[in-house]
C-alpha positions as CSV (number, residue, x, y, z in Angstrom):
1,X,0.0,0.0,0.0
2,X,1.2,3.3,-0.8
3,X,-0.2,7.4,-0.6
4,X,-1.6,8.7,-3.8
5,X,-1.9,12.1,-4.7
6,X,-5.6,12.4,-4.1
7,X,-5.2,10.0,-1.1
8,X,-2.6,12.6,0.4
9,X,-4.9,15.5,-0.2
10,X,-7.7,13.8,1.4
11,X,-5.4,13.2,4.4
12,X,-4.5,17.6,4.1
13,X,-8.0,18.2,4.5
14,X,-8.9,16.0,7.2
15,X,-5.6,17.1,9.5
16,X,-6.2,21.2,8.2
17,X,-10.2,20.9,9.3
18,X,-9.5,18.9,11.8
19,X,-7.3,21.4,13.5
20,X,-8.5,24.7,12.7
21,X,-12.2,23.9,12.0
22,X,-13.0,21.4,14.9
23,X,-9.7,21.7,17.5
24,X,-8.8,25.3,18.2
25,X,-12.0,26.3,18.1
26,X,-13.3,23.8,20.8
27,X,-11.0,24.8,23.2
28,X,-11.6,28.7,22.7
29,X,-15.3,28.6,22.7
30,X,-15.3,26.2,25.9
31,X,-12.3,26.4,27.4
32,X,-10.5,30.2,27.5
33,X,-10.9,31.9,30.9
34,X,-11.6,35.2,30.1
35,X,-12.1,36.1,33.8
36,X,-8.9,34.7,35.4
37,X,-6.4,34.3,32.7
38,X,-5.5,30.8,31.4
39,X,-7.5,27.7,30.0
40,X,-9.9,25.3,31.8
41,X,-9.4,22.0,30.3
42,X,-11.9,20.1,32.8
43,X,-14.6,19.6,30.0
44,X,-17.5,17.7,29.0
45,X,-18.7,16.4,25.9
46,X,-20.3,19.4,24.8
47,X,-17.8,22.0,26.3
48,X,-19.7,22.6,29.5
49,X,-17.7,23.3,32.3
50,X,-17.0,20.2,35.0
51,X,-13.7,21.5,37.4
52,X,-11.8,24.5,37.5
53,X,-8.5,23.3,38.3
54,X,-5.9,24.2,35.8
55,X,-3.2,22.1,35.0
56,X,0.0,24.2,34.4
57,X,1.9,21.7,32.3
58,X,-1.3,22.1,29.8
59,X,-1.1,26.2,30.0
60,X,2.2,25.7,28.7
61,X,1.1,22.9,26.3
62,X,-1.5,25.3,25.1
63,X,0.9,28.2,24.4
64,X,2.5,26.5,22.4
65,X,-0.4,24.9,20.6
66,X,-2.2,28.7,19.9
67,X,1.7,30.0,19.4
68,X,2.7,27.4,17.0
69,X,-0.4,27.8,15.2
70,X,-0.2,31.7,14.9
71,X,2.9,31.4,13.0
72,X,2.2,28.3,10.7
73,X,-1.8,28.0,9.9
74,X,-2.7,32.0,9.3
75,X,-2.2,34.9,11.8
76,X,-5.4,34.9,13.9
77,X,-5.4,37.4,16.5
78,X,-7.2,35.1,18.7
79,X,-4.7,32.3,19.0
80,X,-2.2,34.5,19.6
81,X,-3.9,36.4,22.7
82,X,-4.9,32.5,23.9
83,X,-1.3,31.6,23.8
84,X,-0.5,35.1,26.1
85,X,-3.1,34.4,28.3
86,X,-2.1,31.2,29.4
87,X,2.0,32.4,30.0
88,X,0.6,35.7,31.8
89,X,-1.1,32.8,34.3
90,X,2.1,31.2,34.5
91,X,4.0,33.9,35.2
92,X,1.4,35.7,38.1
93,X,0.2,32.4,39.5
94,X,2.1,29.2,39.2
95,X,5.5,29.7,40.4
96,X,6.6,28.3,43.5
97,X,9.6,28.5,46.1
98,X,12.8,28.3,44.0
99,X,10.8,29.0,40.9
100,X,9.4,25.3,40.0
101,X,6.3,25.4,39.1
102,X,3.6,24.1,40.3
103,X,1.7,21.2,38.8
104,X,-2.0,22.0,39.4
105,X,-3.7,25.4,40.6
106,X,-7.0,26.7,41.3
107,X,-9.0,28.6,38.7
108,X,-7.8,31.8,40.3
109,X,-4.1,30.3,40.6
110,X,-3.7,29.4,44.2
111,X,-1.8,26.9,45.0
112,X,-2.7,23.0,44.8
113,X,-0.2,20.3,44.3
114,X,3.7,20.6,43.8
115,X,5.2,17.0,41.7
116,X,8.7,16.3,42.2
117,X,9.1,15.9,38.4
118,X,9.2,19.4,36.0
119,X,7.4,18.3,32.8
120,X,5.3,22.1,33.9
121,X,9.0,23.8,33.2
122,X,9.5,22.1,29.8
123,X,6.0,22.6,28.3
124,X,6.0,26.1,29.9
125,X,9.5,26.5,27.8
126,X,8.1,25.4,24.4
127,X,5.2,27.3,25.3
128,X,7.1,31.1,25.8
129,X,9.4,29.7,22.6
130,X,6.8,29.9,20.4
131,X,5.2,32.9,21.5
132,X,8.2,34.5,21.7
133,X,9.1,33.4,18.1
134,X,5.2,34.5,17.2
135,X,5.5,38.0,18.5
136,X,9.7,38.6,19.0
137,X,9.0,39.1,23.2
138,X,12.2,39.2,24.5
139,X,11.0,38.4,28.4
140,X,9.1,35.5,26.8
141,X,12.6,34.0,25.1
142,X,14.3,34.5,28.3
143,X,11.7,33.1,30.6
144,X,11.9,30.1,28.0
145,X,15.4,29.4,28.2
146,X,14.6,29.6,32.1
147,X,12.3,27.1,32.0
148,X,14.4,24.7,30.3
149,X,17.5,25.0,32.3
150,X,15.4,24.4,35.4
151,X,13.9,21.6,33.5
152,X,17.4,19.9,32.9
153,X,18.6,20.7,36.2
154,X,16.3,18.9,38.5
155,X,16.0,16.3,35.2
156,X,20.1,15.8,35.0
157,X,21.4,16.4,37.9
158,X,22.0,13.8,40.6
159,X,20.0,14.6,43.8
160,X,18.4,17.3,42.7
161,X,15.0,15.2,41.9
162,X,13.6,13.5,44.4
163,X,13.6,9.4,43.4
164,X,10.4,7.4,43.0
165,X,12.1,4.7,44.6
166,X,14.8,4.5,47.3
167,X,18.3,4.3,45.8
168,X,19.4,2.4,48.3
169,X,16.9,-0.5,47.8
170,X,16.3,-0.1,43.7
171,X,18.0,2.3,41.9
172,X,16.0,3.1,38.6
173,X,15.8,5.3,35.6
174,X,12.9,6.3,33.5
175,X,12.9,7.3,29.6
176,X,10.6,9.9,30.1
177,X,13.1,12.8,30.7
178,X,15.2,11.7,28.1
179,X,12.1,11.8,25.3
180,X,10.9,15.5,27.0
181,X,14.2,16.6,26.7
182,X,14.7,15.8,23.0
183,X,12.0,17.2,22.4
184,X,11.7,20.5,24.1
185,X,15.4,20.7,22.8
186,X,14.5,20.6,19.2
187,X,11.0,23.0,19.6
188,X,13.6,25.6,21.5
189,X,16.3,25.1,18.4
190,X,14.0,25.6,15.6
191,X,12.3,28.7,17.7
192,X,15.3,30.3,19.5
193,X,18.4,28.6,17.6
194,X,21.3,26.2,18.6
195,X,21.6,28.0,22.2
196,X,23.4,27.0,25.1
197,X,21.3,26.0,27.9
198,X,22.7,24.0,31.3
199,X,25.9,23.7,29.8
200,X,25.1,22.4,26.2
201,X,23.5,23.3,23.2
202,X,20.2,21.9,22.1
203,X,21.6,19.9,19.6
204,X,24.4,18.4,22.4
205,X,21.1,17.9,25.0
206,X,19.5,15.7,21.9
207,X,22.6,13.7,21.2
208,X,23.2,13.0,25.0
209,X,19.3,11.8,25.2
210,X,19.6,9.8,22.2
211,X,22.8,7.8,22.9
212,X,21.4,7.0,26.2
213,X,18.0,5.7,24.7
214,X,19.8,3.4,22.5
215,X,22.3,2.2,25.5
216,X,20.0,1.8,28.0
217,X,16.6,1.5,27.1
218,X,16.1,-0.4,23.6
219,X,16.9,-3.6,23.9
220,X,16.8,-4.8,20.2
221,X,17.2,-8.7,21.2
222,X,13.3,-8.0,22.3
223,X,12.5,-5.7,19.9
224,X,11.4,-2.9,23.2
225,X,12.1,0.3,24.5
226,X,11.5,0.0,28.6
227,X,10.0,3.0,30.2
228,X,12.1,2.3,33.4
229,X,16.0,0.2,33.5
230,X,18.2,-0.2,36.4
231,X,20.9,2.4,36.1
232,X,23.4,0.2,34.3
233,X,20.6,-0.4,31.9
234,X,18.8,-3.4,33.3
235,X,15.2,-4.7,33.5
236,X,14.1,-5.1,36.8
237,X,12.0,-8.0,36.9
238,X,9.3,-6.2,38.9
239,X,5.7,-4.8,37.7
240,X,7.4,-0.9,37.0
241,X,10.5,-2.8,35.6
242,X,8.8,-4.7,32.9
243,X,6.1,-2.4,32.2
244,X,6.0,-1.7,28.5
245,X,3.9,1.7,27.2
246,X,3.6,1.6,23.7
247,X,2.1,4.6,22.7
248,X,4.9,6.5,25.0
249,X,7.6,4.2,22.8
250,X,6.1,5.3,19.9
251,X,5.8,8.8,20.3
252,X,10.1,8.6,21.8
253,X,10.3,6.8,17.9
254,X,9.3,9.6,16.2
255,X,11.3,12.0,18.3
256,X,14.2,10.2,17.2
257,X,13.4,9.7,13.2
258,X,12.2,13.6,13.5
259,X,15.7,14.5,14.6
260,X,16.9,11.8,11.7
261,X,15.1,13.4,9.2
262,X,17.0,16.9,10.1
263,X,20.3,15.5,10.1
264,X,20.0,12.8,7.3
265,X,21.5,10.2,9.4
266,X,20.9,6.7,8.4
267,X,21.9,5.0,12.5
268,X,19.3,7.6,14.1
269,X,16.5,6.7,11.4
270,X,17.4,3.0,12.4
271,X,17.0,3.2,15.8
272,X,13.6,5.2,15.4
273,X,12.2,2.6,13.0
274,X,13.3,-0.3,14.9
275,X,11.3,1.5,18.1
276,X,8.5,2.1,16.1
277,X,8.2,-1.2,14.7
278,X,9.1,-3.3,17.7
279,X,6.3,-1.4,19.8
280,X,3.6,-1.9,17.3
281,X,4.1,-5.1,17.3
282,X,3.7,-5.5,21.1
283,X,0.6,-2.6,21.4
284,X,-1.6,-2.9,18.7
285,X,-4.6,-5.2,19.5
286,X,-4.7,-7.9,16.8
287,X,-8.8,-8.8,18.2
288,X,-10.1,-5.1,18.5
289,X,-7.9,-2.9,17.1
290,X,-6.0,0.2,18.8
291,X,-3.1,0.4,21.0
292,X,-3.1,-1.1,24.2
293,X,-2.1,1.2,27.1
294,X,0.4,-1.1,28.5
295,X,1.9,-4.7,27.9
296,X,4.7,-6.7,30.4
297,X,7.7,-7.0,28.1
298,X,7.6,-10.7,29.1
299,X,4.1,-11.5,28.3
300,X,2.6,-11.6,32.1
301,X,0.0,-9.9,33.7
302,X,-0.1,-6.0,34.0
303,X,-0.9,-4.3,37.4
304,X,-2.5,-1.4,36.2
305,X,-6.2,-2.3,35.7
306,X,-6.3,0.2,32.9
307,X,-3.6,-2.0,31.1
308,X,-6.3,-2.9,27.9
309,X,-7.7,0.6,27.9
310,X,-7.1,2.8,24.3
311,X,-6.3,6.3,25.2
312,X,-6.3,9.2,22.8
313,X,-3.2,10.6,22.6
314,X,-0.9,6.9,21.9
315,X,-2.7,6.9,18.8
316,X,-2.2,10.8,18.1
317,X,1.7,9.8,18.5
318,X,1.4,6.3,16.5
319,X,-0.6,8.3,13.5
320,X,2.4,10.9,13.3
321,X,5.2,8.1,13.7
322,X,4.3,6.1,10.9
323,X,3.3,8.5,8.3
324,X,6.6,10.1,9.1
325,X,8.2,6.9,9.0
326,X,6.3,6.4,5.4
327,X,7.4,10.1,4.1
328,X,11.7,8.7,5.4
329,X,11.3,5.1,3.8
330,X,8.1,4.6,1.3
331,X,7.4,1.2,2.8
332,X,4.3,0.6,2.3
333,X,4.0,-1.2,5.4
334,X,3.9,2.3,7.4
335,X,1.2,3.7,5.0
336,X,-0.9,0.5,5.8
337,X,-0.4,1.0,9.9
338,X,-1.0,4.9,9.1
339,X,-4.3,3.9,7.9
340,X,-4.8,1.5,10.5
341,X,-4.7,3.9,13.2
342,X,-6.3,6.5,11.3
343,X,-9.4,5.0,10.9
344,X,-9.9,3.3,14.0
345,X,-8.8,6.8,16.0
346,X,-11.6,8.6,14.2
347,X,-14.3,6.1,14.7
348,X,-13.5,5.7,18.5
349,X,-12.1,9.5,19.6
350,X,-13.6,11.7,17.0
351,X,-16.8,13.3,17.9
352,X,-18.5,14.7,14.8
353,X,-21.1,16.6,17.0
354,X,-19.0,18.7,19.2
355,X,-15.8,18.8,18.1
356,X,-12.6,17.9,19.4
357,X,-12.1,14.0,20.3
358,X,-12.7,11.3,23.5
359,X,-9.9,11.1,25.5
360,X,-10.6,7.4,26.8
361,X,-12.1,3.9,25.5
362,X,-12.5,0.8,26.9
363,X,-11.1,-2.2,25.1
364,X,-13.4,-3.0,22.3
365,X,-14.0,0.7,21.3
366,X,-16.3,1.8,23.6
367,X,-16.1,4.9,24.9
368,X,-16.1,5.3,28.7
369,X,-16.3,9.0,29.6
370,X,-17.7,11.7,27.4
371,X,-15.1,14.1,28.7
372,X,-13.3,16.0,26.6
373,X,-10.8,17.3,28.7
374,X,-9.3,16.8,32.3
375,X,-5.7,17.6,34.1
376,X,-3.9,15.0,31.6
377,X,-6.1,16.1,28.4
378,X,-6.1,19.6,26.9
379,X,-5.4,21.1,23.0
380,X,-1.8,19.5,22.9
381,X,-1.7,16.0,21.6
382,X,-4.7,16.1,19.4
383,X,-3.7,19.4,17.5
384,X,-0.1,18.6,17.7
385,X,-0.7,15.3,15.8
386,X,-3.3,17.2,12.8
387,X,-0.7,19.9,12.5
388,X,2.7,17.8,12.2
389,X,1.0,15.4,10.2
390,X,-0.4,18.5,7.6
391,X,3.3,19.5,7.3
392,X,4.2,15.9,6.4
393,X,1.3,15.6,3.8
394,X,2.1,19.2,2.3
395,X,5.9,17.9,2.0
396,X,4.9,15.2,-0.1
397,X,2.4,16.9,-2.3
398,X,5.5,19.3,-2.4
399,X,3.2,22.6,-1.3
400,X,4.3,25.6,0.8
């Protein structure tokens, strides 16, 4: 199976309507707070209201959405004052002692919960590099940089980070930061350039993520990337340690074949692929479709009862990794899975009526809350996904 022209341009309207007819607007109709500043992403079905608490990670997540947007999909005033309100909110509300931020607020920004990780700092980083890209703010750039380096230092630095485990008992290491570095490295160097933040450029943060990735976390004689490995690299044969999240593997895949793609370097676009295949082979459900929210790497039982649950967002990451992975290789074998988890995203998730998409199904497709947003779900993954894969599809039909 391969793309044709008018296949590809089908796939351009879907992803441009998508985003800017259904997606942005959802979450400005329902979701801007025009009172206190910020977005509320606790949301039903039909926009209504449901909980006030903000999330900060997703007011950074949705600066960088409205930003991002601003400068690539038409300049709309609207997105751009979206994307100010929700860094003005950061900046009055949700910093705390030492300036981390915080994790979850009230509507009017007081104080709730304080995590021991920083994924509030990079998304707040991406966020202020867009807008200040968007509108040339240099307080935004700086606050951006800022963000980051705070991110890296509690991320990087020993002791800094409180462990999820004792040490002492069973040392571990997570993939996560490593993935939300990459990432945040290569928004900040395509929106701020090659700068040096924490003591290395972006571009030296990616390759340091990257080698460590494909040290310590694929293991190619399984065909996995592990979410968590001892700190020499080995799997803890424990529930956490063999704990497989494909849709999180995914989404690390095409972080890796993105930064591929920029370089042209054949050993970094096999690594991604062989991610990306590996952990499609272990999450997508050969009886019901859709990727399964977490496997054991051995085969045996999961502890988390939502295990067989489909969530939104893996296959928002799974639908850019393989048509990516189709635009770097023309195997047809990536158009195919593209068209897998197109379709069955869009039947499950999409919602026709209101806009936007379900965040959560059970199993066999079912949907099993009509919310359409919540502290973990807001306009990041979603509009992400329909605006990276529109730049893929208008590479290939070789438009502007």
């Amino acid at each position: 199976m391969s793309l044709s022209v008018p296949q590809l341009s089908a796939l351009l309207r879907d992803y441009d309507d998508g985003l800017v007819g259904r997606t942005l607007p959802f979450w400005l109709r329902y979701g801007a707070d025009r009172e206190h500043g910020g977005l509320i992403t606790g949301l039903d079905r039909d926009g209504a209201i449901i909980d006030t608490d903000k999330a900060v990670w997703l007011q950074g997540r949705a600066a960088w959405t409205f930003s991002t947007a601003y400068l690539t999909r038409g300049s709309r005033p609207e997105w751009l004052e979206q994307a100010r309100s929700c860094l003005d909110f950061i900046r009055d509300h949700c910093r705390g002692p030492g300036g981390k931020l915080y994790f979850t607020v009230t509507r009017e920004g007081r104080p709730l919960r304080m995590r021991r990780y920083v994924y509030s700092e990079c998304f707040a980083a991406i966020g202020s590099a867009a807008y200040a890209k968007a509108t040339g703010d240099a307080r935004a750039r700086d606050e951006a940089l800022g963000y980051f380096a705070t991110y890296l230092r509690h991320s990087f630095t020993p002791g800094v980070m409180p462990p999820k485990t004792d040490p002492e008992t069973r040392p571990m290491k997570g993939v996560a930061p490593l993935m939300i570095a990459i990432v945040t490295a290569q928004e900040i160097r395509k929106l701020l350039g090659d700068v040096l933040v924490g003591g290395a450029t972006c571009t030296g943060w990616i390759d340091r993520s990257i080698e460590e990735i494909r040290r310590d976390f694929y293991k190619p004689e399984l065909g996995v990337l592990m979410e968590s490995v001892t700190p020499e690299g080995g799997i803890s044969d424990h529930f956490d340690g063999r704990t497989l999240n494909p849709g999180h593997a995914i989404e690390c895949a095409w972080f890796i074949l993105h930064e591929a793609k920029l370089r042209s370097d054949a050993a970094m676009q096999t690594l991604g692929l062989a991610i990306l295949d590996g952990m499609w082979q272990r999450g997508w459900d050969p009886e019901f479709g859709g990727l399964l929210y977490f496997v054991d790497v051995h085969g045996k039982p999961v502890q988390e009862y939502w295990a067989e649950m489909k969530f939104w967002w893996p296959h928002n990451e799974a639908e850019i990794a393989t048509l990516l992975a189709y635009q770097m290789t023309g195997d047809a074998k990536y158009a195919r899975w593209h068209g897998e988890v197109y379709a069955w995203s869009r039947r499950v998730f999409a919602d026709p009526e209101h806009g936007e998409w379900f965040g959560y199904a059970h199993r066999d497709g079912r949907i099993s809350t009509r919310l359409k947003g919540n502290l973990w779900k807001g306009p990041f993954h979603l509009p992400r996904m329909q605006w990276y894969c529109g730049n893929l599809v208008r590479e290939m039909l070789k438009l502007p």
